[in-house]
N, C-alpha and C positions, 0 to 999 in steps of 0.2 A: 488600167487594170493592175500594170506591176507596181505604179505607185501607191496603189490601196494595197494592196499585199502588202509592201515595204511597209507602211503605215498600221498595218495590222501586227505587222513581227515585231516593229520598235514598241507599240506598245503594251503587249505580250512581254517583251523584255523587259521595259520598264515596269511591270508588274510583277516580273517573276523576280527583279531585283529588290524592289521597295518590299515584295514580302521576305524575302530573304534578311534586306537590315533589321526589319523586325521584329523576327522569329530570333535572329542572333542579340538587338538590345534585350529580349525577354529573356533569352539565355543569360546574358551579362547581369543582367538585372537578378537572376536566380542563384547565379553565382557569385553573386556579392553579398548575398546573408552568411553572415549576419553582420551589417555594418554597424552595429552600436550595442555595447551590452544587454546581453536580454536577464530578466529578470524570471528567478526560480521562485513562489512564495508558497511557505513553508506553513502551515497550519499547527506550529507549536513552538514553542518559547526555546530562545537559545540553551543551549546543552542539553533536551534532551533526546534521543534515544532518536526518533525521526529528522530532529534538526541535524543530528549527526550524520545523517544518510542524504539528506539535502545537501550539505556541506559535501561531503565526499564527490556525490555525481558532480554536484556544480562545478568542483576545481578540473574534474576528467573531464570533463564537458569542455570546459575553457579551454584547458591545454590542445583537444585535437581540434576544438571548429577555431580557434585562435582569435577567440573575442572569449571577454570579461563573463560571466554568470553569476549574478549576483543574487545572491539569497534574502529573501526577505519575509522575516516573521509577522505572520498576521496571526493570532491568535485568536481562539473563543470558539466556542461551541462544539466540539472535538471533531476540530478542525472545517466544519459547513463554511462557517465566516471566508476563509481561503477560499474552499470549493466555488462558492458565489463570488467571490472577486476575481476571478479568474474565465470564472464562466463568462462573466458578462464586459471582460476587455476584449481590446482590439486582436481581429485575429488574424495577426502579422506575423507570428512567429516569434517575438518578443517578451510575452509573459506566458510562463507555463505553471505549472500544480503539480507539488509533488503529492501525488495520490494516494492515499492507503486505502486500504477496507473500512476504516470508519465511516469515513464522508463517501464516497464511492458505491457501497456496496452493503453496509449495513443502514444507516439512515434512510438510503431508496427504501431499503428492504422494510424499515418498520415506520417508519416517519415521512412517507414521500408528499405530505400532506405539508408540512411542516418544515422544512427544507425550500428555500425560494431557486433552487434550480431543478434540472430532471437528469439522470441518468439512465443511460448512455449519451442522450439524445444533444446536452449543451458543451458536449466537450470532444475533442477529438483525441484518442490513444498516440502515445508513440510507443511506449514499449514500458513491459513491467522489468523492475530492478530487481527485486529481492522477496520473498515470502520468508517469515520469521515461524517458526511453532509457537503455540500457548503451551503452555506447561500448568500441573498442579506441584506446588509448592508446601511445605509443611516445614514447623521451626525442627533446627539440628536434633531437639530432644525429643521430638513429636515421638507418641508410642506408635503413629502409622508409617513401620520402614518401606511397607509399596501401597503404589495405588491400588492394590486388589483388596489388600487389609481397609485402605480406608474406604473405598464403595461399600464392601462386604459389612462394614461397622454401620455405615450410610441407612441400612434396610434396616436395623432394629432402634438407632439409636438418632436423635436428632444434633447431626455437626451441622458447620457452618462451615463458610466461605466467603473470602473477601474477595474484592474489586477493586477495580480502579474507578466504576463509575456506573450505574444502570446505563443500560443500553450501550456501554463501549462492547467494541467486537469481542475483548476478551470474556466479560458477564455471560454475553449470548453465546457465547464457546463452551462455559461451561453450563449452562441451561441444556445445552446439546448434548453437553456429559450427561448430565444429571436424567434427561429422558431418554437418550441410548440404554444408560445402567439402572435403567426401574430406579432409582434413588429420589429421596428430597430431599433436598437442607436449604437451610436457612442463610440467604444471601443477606451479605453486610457492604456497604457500599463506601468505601474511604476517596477521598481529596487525593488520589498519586500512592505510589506506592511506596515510599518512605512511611506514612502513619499505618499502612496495611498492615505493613513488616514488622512494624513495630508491637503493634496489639497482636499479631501471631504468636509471635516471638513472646511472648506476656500471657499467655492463653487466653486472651479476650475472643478471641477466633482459631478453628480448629486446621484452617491450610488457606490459601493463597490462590487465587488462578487468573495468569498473566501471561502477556506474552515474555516469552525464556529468553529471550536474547538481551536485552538490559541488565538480567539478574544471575548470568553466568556466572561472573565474578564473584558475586558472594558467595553463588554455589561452590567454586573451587576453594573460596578461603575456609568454606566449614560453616559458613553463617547459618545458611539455610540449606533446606534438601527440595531435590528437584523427582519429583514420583513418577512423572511424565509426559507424554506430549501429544500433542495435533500432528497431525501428517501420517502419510502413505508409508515411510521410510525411517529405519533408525536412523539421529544425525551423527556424522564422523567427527563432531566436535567434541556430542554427549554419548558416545558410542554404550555407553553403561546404562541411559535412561531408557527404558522401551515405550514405545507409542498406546496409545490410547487402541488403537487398530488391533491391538497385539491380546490386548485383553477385551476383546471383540466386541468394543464401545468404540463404532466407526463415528470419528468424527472428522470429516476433513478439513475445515477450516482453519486459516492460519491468518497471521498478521501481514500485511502484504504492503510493497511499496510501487508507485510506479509513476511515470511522466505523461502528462496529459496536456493538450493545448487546449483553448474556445474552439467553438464549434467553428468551420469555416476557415480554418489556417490554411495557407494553398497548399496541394498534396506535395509537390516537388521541397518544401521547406519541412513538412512533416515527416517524410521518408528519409531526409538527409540529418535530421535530427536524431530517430532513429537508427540510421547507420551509426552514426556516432555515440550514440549507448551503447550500442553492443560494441562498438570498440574500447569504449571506455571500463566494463563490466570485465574485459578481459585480459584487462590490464591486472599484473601480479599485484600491485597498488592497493585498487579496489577490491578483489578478489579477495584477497587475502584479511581486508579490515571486515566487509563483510561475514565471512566463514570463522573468524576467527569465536565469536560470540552464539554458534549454531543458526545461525541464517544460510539461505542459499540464494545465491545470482541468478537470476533466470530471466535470459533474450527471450523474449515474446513482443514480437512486435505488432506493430498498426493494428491490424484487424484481427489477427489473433489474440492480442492484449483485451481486444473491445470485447470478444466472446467469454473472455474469462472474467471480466468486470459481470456480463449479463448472469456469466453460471454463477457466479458468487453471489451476486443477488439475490436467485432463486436457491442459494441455500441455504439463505439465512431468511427468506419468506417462511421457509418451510418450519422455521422455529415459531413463528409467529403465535401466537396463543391469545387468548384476551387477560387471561391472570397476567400476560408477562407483558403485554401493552399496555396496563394500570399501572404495573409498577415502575415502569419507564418513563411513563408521561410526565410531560416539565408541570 
């Protein structure tokens, strides 16, 4: 009898030890991500405006997980092509999607047909980076010195507006303007915003409406005038421009950036990823290139990242029209 006892306790122990190296290799094994460069891919072409926000997290990424981040431009389809190469890697924690509103959030929203992945459901959040405002735009000599003047003009007279592209987030930002403020005009659609600016600027088009953080700069050299903006809030960059909210054409949509793995990344590698954003976003570094152009940094991690992907979706469903799904359509 006490040798069956004994024989029961050794292996009781030998079980409570073998699970013990176990649980301790799966820890080792968790703490040793990331052992090889992970790769960030970026859904637009070097220098601009989002490559530059790829770049920035990437190297803050680097420096605190102390492995490499390496950026990689995949281009095409304002930005889908990315969203779907990402979706459909391996999900080790190794390849992730710098995420905006375009591919994210407007696509689901007007195109989920036509998009070869799904949102929320192929991709796992770690945490949003930054939300930029859209702004209306108008050339330095434009006769409308506020947005009130040019909506107000909007209701008798038919202006126009440019783009960067049917169906980019910015177009449907301002369709939102345009049925917030009873208005119509005439949308004109340009290849980037260099030839936008330029036929503004030429009176071929009467204003501009793009996301404002790219085009700060010109704003302060005098190039162009900024009338105003998306968001809840005046920004402490453009403290002089007032929101769209303010002349009580609620639009809340913005240009948005944020980090996403494939569906399926183990949660212990997604959470530590996360931790490491928000430490990187808090860095004087980061902070400071972001803010410096009217964006703002915003820790929103895991699952609360995921709810603000789903509300943005349904806010831009709610634009949905059939006049403005004709004009969208490839």
């Amino acid at each position: 009898m006490k040798k069956t006892t004994r024989r029961a306790a050794l292996a009781r122990t030998l079980l409570l030890c073998g699970a013990g190296l176990l649980c301790a290799a799966m820890g080792s094994a968790r703490a040793a991500y990331p052992e090889q460069p992970v790769k960030l891919v970026v859904g637009f072409p070097p220098g601009g405006g989002g490559d530059l926000y790829g770049r920035l997290i990437a190297t803050a990424l680097g420096k605190t997980l102390g492995q490499t981040v390496i950026v990689e431009n995949r281009t095409g389809a304002g930005g889908n092509i990315a969203a779907d190469m990402v979706a459909k890697a391996k999900p080790d924690g190794y390849t992730l999607l710098l995420a905006m509103s375009g591919n994210l959030a407007v696509a689901p929203a007007f195109r989920p047909q036509a998009i070869p992945y799904k949102v929320p459901e192929d991709f796992t959040p770690i945490g949003l980076i930054l939300e930029a405002p859209h702004g209306l735009f108008v050339a330095q000599n434009s006769r409308f010195k506020t947005a009130r003047e040019l909506l107000d003009a909007a209701k008798t007279a038919k202006l126009s507006f440019a783009s960067t592209g049917a169906g980019a987030a910015a177009h449907i930002g301002m369709e939102m303007v345009k049925r917030e403020a009873g208005v119509d005009m005439l949308h004109v659609p340009y290849r980037g915003s260099g030839p936008a600016i330029t036929d503004m600027l030429g009176g071929q088009v009467d204003s501009f409406f793009a996301t404002a953080s790219p085009l700060i700069g010109q704003v302060r050299q005098g190039q162009i005038r900024l009338l105003a903006v998306t968001g809840a809030a005046r920004n402490a960059a453009i403290p002089d421009v007032p929101t769209f909210k303010e002349l009580g054409v609620n639009v809340p949509v913005t240009q948005w950036y944020g980090l996403v793995a494939p569906a399926g990344t183990p949660q212990p590698i997604v959470k530590l990823l996360s931790e490491h954003l928000a430490r990187a976003l808090a860095t004087p570094e980061v902070r400071d290139v972001i803010r410096k152009d009217a964006a703002t940094e915003r820790v929103l991690p895991m699952e609360e990242f995921r709810q603000f992907i789903v509300d943005d979706i349904a806010r831009y469903r709610a634009a949905v029209t059939p006049q403005l799904l004709k004009e969208i359509a490839p």
